[in-house]
C-alpha positions as CSV (number, residue, x, y, z in Angstrom):
1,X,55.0,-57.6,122.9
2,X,58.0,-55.6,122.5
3,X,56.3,-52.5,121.6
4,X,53.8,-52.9,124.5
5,X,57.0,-53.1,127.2
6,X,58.2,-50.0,125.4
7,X,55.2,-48.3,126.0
8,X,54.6,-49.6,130.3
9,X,58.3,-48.1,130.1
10,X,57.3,-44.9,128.5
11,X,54.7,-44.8,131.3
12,X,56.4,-45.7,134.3
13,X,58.9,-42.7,133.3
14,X,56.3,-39.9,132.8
15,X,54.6,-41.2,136.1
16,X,57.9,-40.7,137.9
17,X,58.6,-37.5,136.4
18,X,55.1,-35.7,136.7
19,X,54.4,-37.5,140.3
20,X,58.1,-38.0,142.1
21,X,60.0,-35.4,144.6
22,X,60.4,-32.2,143.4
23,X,64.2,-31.7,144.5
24,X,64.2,-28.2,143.6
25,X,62.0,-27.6,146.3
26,X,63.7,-29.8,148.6
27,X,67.2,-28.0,148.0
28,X,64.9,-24.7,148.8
29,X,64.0,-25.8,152.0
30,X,67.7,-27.3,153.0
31,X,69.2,-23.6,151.6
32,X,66.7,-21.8,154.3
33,X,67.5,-24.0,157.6
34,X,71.4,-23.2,156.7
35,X,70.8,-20.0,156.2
36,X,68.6,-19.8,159.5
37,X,71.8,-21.7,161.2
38,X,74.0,-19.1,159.7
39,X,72.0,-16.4,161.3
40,X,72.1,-17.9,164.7
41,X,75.4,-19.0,164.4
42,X,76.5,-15.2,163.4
43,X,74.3,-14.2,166.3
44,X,76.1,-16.3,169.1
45,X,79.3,-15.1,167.9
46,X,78.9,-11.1,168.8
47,X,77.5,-12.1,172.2
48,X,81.0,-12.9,172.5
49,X,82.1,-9.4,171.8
50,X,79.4,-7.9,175.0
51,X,81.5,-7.8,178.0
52,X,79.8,-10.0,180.0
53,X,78.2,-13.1,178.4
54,X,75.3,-13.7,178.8
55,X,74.8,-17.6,178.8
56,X,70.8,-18.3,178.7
57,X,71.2,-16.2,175.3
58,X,73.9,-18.1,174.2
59,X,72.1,-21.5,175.3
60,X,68.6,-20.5,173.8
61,X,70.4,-19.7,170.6
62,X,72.8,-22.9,170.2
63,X,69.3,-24.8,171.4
64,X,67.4,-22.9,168.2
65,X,70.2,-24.0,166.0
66,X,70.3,-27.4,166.8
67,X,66.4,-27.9,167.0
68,X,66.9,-26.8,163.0
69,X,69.2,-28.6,162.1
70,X,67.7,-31.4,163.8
71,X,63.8,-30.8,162.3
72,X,65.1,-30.9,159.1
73,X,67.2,-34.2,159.2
C-alpha cells in the first residue's frame, strides 16, 4: 500500500508539471503590457513638451494605457 501512494504521488506531480501553467509564458505576456504602458506612458509625456496640448491625444493615450493594464488583470 505504501508503495502504491508513492507511486499516485509520483503521478499527481508529473501530471502537474507536464499539464499546469506555464509561468514563463505568463511572465512573457505581463513583461509586454508593461512595456506597452511604458511606451504610451513615454508617449504622453513629450505631448507635454508641444506647445499647445493637445487633450484628445492625451486622453486616447491614457485610455489605451488603462484598457491594458486593465485586459490583462
Amino acid at each position: 500500500m505504501f508503495l502504491r501512494l508513492l507511486k499516485e504521488k509520483d503521478d499527481k506531480n508529473t501530471t502537474i508539471a507536464s499539464g499546469g501553467d506555464d509561468y514563463e509564458l505568463i511572465a512573457d505576456g505581463y513583461l509586454a503590457m508593461l512595456r506597452d504602458t511604458l511606451d504610451t506612458l513615454d508617449d504622453i509625456l513629450l505631448y507635454f513638451d508641444a506647445t499647445r496640448l493637445d487633450r484628445r491625444k492625451v486622453y486616447s493615450a491614457l485610455r489605451q494605457c488603462r484598457d491594458t493594464l486593465y485586459n490583462n488583470l
